[in-house]
C-alpha positions in Angstrom: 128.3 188.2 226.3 128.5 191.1 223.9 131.1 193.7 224.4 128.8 196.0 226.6 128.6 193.4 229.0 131.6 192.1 228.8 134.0 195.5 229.2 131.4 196.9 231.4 131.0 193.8 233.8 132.4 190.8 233.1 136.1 191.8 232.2 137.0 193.5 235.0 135.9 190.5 237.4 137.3 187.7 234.8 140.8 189.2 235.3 141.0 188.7 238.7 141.2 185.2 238.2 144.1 183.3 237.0 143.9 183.0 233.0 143.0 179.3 232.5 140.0 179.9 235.1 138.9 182.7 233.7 139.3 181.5 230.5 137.4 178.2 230.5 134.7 179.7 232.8 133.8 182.1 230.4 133.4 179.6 227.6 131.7 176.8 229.5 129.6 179.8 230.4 128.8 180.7 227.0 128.8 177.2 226.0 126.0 176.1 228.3 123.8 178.9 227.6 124.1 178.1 223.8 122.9 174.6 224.8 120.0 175.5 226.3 116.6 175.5 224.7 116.4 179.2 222.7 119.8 179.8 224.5 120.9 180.4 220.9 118.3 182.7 220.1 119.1 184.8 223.3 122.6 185.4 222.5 121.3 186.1 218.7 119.0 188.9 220.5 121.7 190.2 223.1 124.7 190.5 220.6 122.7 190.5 217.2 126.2 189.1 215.5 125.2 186.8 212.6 127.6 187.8 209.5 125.6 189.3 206.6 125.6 187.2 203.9 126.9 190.0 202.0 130.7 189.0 203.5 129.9 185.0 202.8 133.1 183.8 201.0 133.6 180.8 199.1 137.4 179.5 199.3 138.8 176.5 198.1 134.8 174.4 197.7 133.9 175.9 200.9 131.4 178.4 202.0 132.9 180.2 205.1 129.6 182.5 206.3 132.8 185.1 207.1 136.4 185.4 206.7 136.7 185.9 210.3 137.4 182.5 211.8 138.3 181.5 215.3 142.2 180.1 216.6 141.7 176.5 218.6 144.5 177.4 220.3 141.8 179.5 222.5 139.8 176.5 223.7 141.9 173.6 223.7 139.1 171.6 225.8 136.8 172.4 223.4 134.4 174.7 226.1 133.0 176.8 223.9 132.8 176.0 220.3 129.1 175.6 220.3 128.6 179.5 221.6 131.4 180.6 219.1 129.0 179.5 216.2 126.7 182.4 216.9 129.6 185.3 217.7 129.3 186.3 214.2 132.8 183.9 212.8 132.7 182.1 209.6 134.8 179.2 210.9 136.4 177.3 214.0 139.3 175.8 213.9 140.1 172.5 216.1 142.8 171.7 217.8 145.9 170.8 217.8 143.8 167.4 218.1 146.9 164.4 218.8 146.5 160.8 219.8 147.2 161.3 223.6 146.0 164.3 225.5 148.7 167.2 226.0 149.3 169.8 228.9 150.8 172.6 229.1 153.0 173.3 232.3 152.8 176.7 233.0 149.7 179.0 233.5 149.0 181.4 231.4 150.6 185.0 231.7 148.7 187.1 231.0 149.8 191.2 230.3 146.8 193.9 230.9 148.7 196.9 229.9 150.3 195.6 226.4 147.4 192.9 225.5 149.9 189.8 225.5 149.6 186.4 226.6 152.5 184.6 227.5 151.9 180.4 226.6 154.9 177.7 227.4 153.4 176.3 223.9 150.5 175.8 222.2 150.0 172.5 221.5 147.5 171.2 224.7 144.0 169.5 223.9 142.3 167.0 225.0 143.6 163.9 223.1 141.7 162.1 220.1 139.2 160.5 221.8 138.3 163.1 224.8 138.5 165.4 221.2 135.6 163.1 219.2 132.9 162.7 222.5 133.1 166.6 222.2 132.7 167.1 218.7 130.1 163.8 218.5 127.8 166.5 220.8 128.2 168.6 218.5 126.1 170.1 216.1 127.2 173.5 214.3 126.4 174.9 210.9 129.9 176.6 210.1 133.0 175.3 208.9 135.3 173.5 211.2 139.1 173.1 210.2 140.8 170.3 212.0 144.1 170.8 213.1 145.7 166.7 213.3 149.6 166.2 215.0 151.0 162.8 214.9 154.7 161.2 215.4 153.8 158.4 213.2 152.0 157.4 209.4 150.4 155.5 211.8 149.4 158.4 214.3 148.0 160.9 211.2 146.2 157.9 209.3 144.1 156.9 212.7 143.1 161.0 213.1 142.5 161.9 209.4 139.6 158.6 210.0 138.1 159.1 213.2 137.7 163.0 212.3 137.1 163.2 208.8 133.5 163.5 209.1 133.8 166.6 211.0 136.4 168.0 209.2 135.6 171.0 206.6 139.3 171.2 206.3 142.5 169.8 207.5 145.4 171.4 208.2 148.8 169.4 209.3 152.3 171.0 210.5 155.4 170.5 208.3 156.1 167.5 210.5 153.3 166.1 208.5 154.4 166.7 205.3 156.2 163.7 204.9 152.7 161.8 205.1 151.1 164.3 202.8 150.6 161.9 200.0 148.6 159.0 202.4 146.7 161.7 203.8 145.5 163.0 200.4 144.6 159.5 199.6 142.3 159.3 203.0 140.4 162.5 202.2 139.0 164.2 200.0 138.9 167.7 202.0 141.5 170.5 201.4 144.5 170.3 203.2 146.2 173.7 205.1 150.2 173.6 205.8 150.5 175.2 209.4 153.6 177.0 209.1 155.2 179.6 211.8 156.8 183.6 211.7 159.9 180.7 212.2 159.4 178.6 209.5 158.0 180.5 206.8 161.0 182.8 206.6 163.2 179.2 205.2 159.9 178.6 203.6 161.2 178.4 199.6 159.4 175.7 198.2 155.6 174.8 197.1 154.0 172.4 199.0 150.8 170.1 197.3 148.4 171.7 199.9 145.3 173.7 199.2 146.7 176.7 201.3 148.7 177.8 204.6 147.8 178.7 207.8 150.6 181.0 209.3 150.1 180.2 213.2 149.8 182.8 216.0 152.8 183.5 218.2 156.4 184.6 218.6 158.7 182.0 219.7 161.3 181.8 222.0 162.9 179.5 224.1 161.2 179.3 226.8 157.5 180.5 225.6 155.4 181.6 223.3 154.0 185.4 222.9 151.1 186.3 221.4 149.3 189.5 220.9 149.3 193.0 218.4 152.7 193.1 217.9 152.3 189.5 215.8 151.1 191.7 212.9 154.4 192.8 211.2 155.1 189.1 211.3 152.1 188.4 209.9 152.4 190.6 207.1 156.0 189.7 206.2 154.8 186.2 206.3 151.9 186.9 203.5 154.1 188.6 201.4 156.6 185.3 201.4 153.6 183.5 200.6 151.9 185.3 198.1 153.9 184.3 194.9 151.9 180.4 195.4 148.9 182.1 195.2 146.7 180.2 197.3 144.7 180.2 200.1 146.2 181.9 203.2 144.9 182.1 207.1 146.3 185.0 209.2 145.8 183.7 213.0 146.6 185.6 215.4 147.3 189.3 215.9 143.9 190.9 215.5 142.5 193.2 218.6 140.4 195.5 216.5 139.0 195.9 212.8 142.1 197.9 211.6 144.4 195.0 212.0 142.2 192.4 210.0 141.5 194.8 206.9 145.2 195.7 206.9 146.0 191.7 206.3 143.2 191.2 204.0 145.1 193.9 202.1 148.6 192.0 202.6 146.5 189.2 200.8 145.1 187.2 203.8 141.8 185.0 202.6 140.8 184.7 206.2 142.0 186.2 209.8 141.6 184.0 213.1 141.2 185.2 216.1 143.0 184.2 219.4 144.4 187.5 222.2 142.0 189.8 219.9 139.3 187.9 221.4 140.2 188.0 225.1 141.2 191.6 225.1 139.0 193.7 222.4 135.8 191.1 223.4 133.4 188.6 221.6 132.1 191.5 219.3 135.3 191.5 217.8 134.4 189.4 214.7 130.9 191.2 214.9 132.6 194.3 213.7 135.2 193.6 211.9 132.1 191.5 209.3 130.9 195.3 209.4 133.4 197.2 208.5 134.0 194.2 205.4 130.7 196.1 204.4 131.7 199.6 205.1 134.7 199.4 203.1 132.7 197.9 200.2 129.8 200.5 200.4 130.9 203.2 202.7 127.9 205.3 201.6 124.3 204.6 202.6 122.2 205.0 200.1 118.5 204.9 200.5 116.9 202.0 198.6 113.7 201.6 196.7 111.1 199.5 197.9 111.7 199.5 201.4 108.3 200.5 202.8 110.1 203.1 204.9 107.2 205.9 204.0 104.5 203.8 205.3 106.5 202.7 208.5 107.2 206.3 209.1 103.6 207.6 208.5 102.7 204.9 210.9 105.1 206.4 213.7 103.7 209.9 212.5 100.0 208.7 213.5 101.6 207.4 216.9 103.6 210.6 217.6 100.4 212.8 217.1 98.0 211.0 219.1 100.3 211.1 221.6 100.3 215.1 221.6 96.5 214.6 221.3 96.2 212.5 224.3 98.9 214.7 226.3 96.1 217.7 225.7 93.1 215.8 226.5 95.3 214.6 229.6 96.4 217.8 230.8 92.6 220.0 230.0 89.5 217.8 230.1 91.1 214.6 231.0 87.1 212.4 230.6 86.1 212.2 226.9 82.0 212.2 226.2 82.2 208.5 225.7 84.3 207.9 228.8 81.2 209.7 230.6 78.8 208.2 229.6 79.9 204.7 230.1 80.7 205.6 233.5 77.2 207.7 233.5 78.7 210.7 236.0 80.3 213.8 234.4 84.1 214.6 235.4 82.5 217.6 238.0 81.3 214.9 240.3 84.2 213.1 240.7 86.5 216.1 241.2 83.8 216.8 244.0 84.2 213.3 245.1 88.0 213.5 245.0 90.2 215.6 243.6 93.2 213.4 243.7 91.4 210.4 242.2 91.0 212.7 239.3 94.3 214.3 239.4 95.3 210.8 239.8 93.4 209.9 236.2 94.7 213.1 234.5 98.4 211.4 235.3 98.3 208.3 233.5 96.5 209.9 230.7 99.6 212.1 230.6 102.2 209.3 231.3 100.3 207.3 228.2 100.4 210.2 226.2 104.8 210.7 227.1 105.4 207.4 226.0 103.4 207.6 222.8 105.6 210.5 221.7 108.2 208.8 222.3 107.3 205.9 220.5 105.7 207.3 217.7 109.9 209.6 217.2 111.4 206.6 217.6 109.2 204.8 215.0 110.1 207.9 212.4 113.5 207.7 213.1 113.8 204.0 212.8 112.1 204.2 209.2 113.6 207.4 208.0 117.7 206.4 209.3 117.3 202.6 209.5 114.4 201.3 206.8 115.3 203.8 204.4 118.7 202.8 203.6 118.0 199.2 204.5 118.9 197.8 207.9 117.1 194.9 208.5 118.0 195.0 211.9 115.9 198.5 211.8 113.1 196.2 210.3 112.9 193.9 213.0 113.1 196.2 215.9 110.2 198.3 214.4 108.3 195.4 213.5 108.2 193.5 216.6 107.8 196.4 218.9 104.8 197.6 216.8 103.3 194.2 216.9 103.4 194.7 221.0 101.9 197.7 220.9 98.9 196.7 218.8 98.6 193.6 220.7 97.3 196.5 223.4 93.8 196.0 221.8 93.2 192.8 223.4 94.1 193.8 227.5 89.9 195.0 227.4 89.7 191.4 228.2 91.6 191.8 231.8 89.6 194.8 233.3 86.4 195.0 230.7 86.3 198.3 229.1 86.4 198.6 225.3 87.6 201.8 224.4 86.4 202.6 220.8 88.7 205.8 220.3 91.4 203.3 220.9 89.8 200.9 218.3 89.6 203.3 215.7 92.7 204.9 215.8 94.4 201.4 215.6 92.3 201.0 212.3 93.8 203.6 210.8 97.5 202.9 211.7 97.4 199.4 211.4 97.0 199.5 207.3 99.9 201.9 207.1 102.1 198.9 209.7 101.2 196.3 207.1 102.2 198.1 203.8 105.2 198.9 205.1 105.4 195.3 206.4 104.5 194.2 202.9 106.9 196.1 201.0 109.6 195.6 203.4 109.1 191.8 203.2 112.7 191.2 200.9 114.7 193.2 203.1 118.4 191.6 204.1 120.8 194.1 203.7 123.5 193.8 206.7 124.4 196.8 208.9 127.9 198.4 208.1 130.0 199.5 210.6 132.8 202.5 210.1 134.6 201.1 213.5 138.6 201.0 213.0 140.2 201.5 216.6 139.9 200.5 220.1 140.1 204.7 221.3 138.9 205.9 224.7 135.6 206.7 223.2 135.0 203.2 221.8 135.9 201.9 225.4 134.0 205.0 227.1 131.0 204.0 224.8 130.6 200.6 225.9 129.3 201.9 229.4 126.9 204.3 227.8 125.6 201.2 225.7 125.0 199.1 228.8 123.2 201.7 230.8 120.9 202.3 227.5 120.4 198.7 227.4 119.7 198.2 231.3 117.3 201.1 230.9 115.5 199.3 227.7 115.3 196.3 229.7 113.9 197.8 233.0 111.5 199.8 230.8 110.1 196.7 228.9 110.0 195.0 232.5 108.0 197.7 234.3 105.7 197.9 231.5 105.0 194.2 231.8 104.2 194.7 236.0 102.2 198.0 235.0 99.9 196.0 232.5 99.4 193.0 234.7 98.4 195.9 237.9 96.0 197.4 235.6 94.1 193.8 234.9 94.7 193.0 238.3 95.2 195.0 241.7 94.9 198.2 239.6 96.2 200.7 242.7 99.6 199.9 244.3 99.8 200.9 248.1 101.4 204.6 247.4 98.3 205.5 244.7 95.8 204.9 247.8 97.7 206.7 250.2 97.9 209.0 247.8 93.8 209.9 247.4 93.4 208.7 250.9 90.9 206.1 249.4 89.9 202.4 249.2 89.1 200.4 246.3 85.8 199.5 248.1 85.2 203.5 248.6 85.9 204.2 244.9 83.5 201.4 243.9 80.8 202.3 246.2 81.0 205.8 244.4 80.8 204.7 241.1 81.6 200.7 240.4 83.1 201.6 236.7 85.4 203.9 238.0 88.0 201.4 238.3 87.8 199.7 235.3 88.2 202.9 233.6 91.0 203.6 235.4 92.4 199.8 234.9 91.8 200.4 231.1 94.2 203.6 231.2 97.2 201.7 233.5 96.9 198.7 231.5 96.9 201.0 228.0 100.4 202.9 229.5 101.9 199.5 230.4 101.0 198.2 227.1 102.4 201.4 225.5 105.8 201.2 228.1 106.2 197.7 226.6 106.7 199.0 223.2 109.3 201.8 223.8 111.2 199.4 226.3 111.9 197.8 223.4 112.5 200.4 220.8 115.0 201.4 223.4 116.3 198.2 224.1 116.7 197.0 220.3 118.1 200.3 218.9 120.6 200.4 221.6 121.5 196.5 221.2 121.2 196.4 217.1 121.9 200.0 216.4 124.9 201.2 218.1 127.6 202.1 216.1 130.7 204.7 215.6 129.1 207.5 213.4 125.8 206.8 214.2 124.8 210.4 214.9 121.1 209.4 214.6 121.1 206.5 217.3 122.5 208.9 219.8 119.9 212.1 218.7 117.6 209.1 218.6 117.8 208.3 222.1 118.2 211.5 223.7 115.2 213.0 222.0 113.2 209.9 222.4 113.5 209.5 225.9 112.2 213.0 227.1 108.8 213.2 226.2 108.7 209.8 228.4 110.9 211.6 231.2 109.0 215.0 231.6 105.9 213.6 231.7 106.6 210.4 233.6 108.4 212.4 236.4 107.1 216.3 235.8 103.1 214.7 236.4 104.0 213.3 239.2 104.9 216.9 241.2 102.5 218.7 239.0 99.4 216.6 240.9 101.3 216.5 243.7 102.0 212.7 244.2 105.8 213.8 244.7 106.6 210.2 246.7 109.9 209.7 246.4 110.1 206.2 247.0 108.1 205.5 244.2 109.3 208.0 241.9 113.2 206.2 242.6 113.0 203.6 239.9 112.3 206.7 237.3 115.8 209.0 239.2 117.9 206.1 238.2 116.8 205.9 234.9 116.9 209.4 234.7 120.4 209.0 235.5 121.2 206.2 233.7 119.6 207.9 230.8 122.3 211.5 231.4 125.1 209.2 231.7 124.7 207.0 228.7 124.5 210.0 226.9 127.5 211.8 228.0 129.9 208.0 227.8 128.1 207.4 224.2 128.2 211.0 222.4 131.8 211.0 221.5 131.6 207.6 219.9 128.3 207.6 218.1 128.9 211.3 216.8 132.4 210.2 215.3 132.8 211.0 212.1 133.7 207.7 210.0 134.3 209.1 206.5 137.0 211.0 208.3 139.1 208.0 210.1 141.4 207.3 207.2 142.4 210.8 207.9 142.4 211.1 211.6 144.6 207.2 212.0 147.2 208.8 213.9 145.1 210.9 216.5 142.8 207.6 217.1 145.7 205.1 217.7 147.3 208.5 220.3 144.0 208.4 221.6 144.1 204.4 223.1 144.4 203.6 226.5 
């Protein structure tokens, strides 16, 4: 559920429900997906959130992957911790985890228009041993802190030694620090001090502890509030800490990367994550580890070594046999060789039909759309994204290259080896595995200039989605295309289209068809590979500033669109039902660009100038 989908879809349908529903739905949800076989490696490929390692911190003889951490206050029944371990946070924490289970009384309130959730309190789990069958199932390669509660010695000893072999860390309230000295000697991890915006103001003396956790909320009476307006508590509350310089957790607060790099300037070690989450969405974390790398290299330089030259002369070699197939398409359409395997010169089947042929000249042309497109997309991938060392960049090139050579083999499904084909793979491919070669060491994580939640951040998540749907339904009719051409070849609108049979055409000349299979099998084969360009430059690439994702995408995609739609009515094979699946994404296409132009053409050098129109720009 990355932000795309989840302000897009999910959001707007989740708060309908009442909190808790909505709440534990959506991480069961996640939860059970992350269970699944893969199910981690499709939200890896969806949301693409693993922290670099370039943000990895090591804090008191742990490793946290991120100083983003998540509050346990979030999923007191312990729904979705699994799914949290691949959202891109360096840490969970558990809990409150007590001997008996605890409830809370009132629902949740929640408050759309100021981002605030209303609690009665915030102490409700699932009791010690509900809490240990949950985290027995458990397997997860991140840091979890575990948040213990007892009345008793007796109460903290019995959690500290049924949980200690989960536990990263500890961290007790300042109830517990009476039994500080019996828990030290049952464990060797570090110990946190939980202390409130309450508490830490009459907070004047050291504690033994390895560092403090100041806890989300503003209490009253009655309830407790959480939301933005916890961070001038939160930074008051570092300050009173700072003098006993150690370790100190921020929770709470956070709705978009501005607020966590302000209280890692305060002096926070790590930020958690608790209303940020619900309102800003999952990718929260995901670009907050990003702009952690902005702010430590705000200037992409290219690096050496990269095999970005080779990559791009391979998309070169793409992009200009696409132009050289568009001619051949739209003048002689039949090569020598495809003649004389078929033994009749073009003449004869124009005389035979002059639709079939029309019919032949269009997929040559669609082929030869898609090809450019691929082949600028390739370019811009190694010149923007390999260049200056996006692996991200690197993988989507890699593995969408590796689908398009894999076209070589779909001969086998209709029986016609086309050696132009085979030859000008030959000379690509070496170029694809230099580039490969050099490239091999490349790690670097993708920075992100994002500070605010502005109208065009929220504007932008719509345009991603409808990039993404269009990637997807790209890579998907690319897949139907191939399997037609090794298969039925003609769909029921081609045929009514040349007012001919399959047993006609093969009664005329019985390699027709698998010459024509050959060509709709090549297209599919080539649609595959831009569906996924598209699809993993608009998943992987999408961020504020990034003026060459959005040229990217609106120059990529109209080689594909003009010849893909403009063949069609320049044959004459204007049917509009089957032309409708290329409209919408014609449209989906024009509107993605419009919601993402404002956002990906932001300037991000320029935000620390420009703070006070962004935050008068919010909704």
């Amino acid at each position: 559920m990355p932000d795309w989908s989840y302000h897009t879809f999910f959001k707007p349908l989740l708060f309908r429900m009442k909190s808790e529903t909505s709440r534990d739905l959506t991480l069961h949800t996640m939860n059970t997906l992350a269970k699944l076989p893969f199910g981690d490696k499709v939200i890896q490929f969806f949301g693409h959130m693993q922290p670099s390692k370039e943000v990895e911190q090591k804090i008191i003889e742990i490793t946290f992957p991120s100083p983003v951490g998540i509050s346990g206050r979030l999923d007191p029944h312990l729904n979705g911790t699994k799914a949290f371990t691949n959202l891109g946070f360096g840490f969970i924490e558990v809990g409150p985890i007590t001997i008996l289970p605890q409830k809370s009384h009132k629902p949740i309130i929640r408050n759309v228009e100021k981002e605030t959730l209303v609690y009665d309190h915030l102490h409700e789990n699932l009791g010690l041993d509900a809490t240990l069958i949950k985290l027995q199932s458990m397997r997860t390669t991140i840091p979890l802190g575990m948040m213990i509660k007892g009345e008793t010695l007796q109460d903290y000893e019995k959690l500290v030694q049924k949980i200690d072999e989960h536990a990263a860390f500890f961290i007790i309230d300042v109830e517990g620090i009476s039994y500080l000295e019996r828990i030290k000697e049952l464990t060797s991890k570090p110990l946190l001090l939980e202390l409130t915006h309450k508490n830490v103001k009459n907070f004047t003396e050291d504690i033994a502890v390895d560092g403090y956790i100041i806890r989300e909320g503003i209490e009253s009476d009655d309830d407790v509030e959480l939301g933005q307006m916890e961070m001038h508590h939160l930074k008051e509350s570092i300050q009173q800490l700072l003098p006993y310089n150690k370790m100190i957790v921020a929770s709470g607060g956070v709705h978009e990367p501005s607020d966590a790099m302000e209280l890692f300037r305060e002096g926070a070690s790590l930020v958690q994550l608790h209303s940020g989450f619900v309102y800003s969405g999952p990718g929260l974390p995901k670009r907050i580890n990003e702009r952690i790398l902005y702010e430590e290299n705000p200037v992409s330089k290219p690096i050496e070594q990269t095999g970005w030259i080779s990559f791009f002369l391979m998309g070169l070699g793409v992009f200009i046999a696409g132009i050289i197939a568009l001619i051949i398409g739209l003048t002689e359409v039949l090569l020598p060789y495809d003649e004389q395997y078929l033994g009749i010169q073009k003449e004869e089947i124009q005389t035979f039909s002059h639709h079939l042929f029309h019919f032949m000249s269009h997929d040559r042309i669609c082929l030869a759309g898609v090809m450019i497109s691929a082949g600028f997309m390739f370019m811009q991938l190694s010149y923007h994204g390999i260049r200056k060392g996006e692996h991200w960049a690197k993988k989507a090139y890699v593995i969408a290259a590796a689908l398009g050579f894999l076209n070589i083999f779909y001969f086998v499904g209709f029986g016609y080896f086309d050696r132009l084909h085979f030859v000008y793979y030959l000379i690509i491919l070496p170029f694809f595995l230099y580039g490969l070669f050099k490239s091999r060491n490349l790690t670097t994580g993708s920075k992100g200039s994002n500070l605010y939640n502005t109208l065009s951040w929220k504007r932008s998540q719509l345009g991603q989605s409808l990039f993404v749907i269009s990637g997807m339904c790209l890579l998907s009719a690319g897949i139907v295309i191939s399997i037609i051409g090794m298969n039925g070849v003609f769909v029921k609108e081609d045929l009514m289209f040349f007012s001919l049979t399959p047993e006609q055409i093969n009664a005329f000349n019985d390699k027709l068809i698998p010459l024509i299979a050959h060509d709709r099998a090549g297209f599919g084969g080539a649609l595959i590979s831009e569906g996924f360009l598209l699809l993993t430059i608009s998943l992987w690439g999408y961020r504020e500033g990034a003026k060459w994702v959005w040229w990217t995408l609106a120059l990529g995609g109209l080689p594909g669109f003009l010849t893909g739609v403009g063949t069609h009515f320049m044959i004459g094979y204007d049917n509009h039902f089957h032309l409708s699946p290329a409209y919408l994404l014609l449209l989906f296409y024009l509107v993605g660009l419009v919601y993402s132009y404002a956002y990906l053409n932001r300037s991000g050098e320029n935000q620390s100038i420009t703070v006070s129109v962004l935050k008068a720009e919010k909704v």
